[in-house]
PLY file of the C-alpha trace (Angstrom):
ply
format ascii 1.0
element vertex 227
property float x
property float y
property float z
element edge 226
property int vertex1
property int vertex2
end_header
-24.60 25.18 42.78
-27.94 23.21 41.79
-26.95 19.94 39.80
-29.43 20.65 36.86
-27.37 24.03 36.73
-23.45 21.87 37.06
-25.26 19.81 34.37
-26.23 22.50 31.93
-22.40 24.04 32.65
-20.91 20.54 31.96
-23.19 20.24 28.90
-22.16 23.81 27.35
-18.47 22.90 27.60
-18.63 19.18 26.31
-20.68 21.08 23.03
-17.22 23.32 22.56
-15.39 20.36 22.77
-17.46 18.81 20.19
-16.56 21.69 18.00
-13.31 21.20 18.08
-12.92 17.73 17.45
-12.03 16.51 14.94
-12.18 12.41 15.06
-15.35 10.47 14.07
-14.86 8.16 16.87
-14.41 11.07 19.47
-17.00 13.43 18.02
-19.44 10.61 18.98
-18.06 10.05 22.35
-18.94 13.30 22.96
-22.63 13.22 21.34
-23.13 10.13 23.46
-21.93 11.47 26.62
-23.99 15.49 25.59
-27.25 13.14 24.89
-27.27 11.28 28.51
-26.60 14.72 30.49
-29.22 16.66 28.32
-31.63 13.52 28.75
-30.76 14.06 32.65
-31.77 17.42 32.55
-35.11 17.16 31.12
-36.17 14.42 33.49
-35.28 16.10 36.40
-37.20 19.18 34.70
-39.85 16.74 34.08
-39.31 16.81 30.36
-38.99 13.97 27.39
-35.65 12.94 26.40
-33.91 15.84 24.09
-32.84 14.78 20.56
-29.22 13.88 20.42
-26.72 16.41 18.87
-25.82 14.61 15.25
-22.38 13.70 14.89
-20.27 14.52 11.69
-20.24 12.24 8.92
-17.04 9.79 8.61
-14.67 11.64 6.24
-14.26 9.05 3.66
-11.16 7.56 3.48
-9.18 6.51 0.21
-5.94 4.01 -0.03
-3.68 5.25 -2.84
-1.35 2.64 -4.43
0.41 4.42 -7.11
3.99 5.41 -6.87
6.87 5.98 -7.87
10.77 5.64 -6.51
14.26 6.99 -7.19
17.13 6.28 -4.85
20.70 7.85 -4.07
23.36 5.80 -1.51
21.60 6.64 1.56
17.82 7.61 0.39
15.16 5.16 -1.32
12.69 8.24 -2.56
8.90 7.46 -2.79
6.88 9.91 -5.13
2.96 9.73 -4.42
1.31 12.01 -6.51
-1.88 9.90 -7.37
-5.25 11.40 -6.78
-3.70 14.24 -4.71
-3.99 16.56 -7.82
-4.92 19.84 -5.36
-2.40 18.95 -2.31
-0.76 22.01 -2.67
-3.66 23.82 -1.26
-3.91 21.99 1.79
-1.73 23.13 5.33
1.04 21.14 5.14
0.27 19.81 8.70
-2.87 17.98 6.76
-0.21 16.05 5.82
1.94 13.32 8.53
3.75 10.87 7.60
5.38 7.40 10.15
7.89 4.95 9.26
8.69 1.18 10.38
12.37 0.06 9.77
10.83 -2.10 6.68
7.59 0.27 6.10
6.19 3.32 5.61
2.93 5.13 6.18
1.60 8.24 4.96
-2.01 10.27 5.92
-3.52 13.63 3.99
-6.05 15.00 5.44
-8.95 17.45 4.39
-8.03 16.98 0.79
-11.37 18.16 -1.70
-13.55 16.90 1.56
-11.37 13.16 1.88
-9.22 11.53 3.20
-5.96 9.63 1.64
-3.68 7.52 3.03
-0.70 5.27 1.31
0.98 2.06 3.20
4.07 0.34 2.01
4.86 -2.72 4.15
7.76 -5.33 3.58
10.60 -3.13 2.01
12.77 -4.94 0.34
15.50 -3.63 3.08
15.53 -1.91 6.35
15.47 1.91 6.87
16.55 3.96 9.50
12.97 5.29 10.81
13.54 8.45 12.89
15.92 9.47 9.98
13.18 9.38 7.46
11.22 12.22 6.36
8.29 13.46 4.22
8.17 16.87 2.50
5.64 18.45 -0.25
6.40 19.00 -3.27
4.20 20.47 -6.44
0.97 18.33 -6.67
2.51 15.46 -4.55
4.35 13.88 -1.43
7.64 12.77 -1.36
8.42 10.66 1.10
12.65 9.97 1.55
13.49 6.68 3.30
16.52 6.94 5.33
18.69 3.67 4.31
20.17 1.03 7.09
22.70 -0.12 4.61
24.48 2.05 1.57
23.62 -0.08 -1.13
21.43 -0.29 -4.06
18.30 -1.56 -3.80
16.81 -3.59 -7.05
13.54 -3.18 -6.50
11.70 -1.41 -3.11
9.33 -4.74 -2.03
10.61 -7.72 -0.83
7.65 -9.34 -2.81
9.44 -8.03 -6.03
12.66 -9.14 -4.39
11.56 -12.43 -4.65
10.45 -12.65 -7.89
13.25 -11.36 -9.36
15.61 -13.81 -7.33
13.50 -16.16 -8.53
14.03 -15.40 -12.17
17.82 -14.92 -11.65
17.97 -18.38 -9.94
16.17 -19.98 -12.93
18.40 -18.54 -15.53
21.67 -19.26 -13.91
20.02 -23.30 -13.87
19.20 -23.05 -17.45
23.04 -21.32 -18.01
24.24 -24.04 -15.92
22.31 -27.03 -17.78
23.11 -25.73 -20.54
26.80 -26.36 -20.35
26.46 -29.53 -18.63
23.94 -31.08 -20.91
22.61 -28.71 -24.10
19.52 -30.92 -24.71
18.42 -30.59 -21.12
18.45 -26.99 -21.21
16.25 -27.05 -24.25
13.69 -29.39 -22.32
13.79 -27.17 -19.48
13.28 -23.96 -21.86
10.38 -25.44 -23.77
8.53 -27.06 -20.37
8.46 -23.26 -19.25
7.75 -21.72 -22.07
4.57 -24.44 -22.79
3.63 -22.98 -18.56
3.49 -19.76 -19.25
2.13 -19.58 -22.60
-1.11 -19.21 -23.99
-3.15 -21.68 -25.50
-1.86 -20.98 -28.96
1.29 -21.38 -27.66
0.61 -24.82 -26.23
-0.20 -26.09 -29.20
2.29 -24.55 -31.11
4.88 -26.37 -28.37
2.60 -29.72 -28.47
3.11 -29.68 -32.27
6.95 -29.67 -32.12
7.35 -32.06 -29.56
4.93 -34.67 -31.07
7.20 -33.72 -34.14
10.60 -34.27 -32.51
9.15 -37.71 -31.35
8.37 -38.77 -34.97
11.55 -38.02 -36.45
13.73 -39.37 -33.42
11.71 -42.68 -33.78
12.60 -43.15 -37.31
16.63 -42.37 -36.24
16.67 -38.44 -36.76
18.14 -36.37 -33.69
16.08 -33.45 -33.03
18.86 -30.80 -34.64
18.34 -32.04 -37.61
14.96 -30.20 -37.60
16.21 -27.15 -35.77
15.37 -28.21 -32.36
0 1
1 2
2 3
3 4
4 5
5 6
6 7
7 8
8 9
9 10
10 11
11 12
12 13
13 14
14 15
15 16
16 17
17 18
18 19
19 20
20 21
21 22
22 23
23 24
24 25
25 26
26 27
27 28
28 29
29 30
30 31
31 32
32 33
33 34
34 35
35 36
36 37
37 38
38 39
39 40
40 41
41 42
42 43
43 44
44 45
45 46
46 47
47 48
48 49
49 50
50 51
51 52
52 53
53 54
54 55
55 56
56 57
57 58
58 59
59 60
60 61
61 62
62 63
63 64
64 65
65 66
66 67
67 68
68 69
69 70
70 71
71 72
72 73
73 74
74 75
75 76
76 77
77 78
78 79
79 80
80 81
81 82
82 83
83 84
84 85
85 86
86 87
87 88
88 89
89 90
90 91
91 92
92 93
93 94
94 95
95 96
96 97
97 98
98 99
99 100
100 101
101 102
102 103
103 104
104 105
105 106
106 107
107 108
108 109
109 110
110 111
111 112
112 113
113 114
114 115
115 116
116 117
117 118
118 119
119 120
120 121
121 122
122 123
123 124
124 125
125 126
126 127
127 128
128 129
129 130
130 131
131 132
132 133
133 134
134 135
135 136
136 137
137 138
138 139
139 140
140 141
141 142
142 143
143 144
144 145
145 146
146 147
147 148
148 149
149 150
150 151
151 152
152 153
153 154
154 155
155 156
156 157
157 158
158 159
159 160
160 161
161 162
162 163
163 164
164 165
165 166
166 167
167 168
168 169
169 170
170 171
171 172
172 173
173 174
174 175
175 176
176 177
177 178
178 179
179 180
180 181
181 182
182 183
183 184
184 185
185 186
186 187
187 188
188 189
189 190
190 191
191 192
192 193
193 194
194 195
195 196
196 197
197 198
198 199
199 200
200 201
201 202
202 203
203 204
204 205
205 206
206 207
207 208
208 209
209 210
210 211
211 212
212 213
213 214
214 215
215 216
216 217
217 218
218 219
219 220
220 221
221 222
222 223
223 224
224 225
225 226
């Protein structure tokens, strides 16, 4: 067969292909590849280069945060419902899902022209990942994490895990100071407090202190002004 004619047949076929794709970065693959045969073409028929076929826009893509969570002893349940208002009128295989024993990952395609995807890294604790699942439901996607362990989980991050060890660890030293030395505790108490207040607070704290020292100079101990 003449090569202008294998060209024009290899041309036709990539153009289906380009049809069907569906992937920005394959769709122009595909223009790039239809553009140099085409280009062939005409200068073997002693023709300018032909235009290139345009590739699709980029879908636009969208990160949702929002979610909530429920959990039984084996399941840590994720409910995304924010900004996917019209799911439910989507083909439910617009809608895929992965999982990492300490994440999870979720895509919807097509949805109102975008696209949405949600990504939960550093769980708290490990899941079983080929025993978790997502399913539709309503005007959102529930995604159920498959526990490693049968216990219940606090919080679902291990960055909230953190902070709320953190708190714990700081009350049971105040707790403990305060049986071991009452006045310590209150030092501690107030030096946070004067941290992670705001300015009016500061002063409010500065005030008492400044206070305390007064009276203590002149022989007064500081609960005999309610400190």
């Amino acid at each position: 067969m003449d090569p202008v004619a294998e060209s024009r047949l290899d041309v036709d076929e990539l153009k289906q292909l380009f049809e069907k794709a569906s992937r920005p970065f394959v769709k122009n693959l595909l223009t790039a590849e239809i553009s140099k045969l085409e280009n062939d073409i005409n200068r073997r028929a002693g023709q300018g280069p032909k235009k290139a076929v345009s590739a699709a826009p980029a879908t636009s893509r969208t990160k949702i945060s929002l979610y909530g969570w429920d959990q039984s002893d084996k399941f840590l349940t994720l409910y995304i419902s924010d900004k996917l208002k019209d799911i439910k009128g989507i083909p439910a295989e617009n809608v895929t899902s992965s999982f990492s024993e300490r994440g999870a990952h979720m895509e919807v395609k097509g949805l109102n022209g975008r696209d949405y995807y949600f990504d939960l890294a550093n769980l708290a604790y490990a899941i079983i990942p080929e025993e978790s699942t997502h399913k539709l439901r309503g005007d959102s996607v529930v995604l159920n994490l498959r526990k490693k362990e049968s216990k219940t989980w606090e919080c679902v991050t291990a960055a909230e895990k953190q902070r709320k060890d953190k708190k714990a660890q700081e009350k049971f030293d105040m707790d403990s100071d305060a049986k071991s030395d009452p006045s310590a505790s209150m030092m501690t108490m107030m030096k946070k407090m004067y941290e992670e207040g705001d300015d009016d607070m500061k002063r409010t704290i500065s005030k008492a202190w400044f206070e305390a020292s007064q009276k203590q100079n002149k022989g007064m101990k500081p609960e005999s002004f309610g400190m």
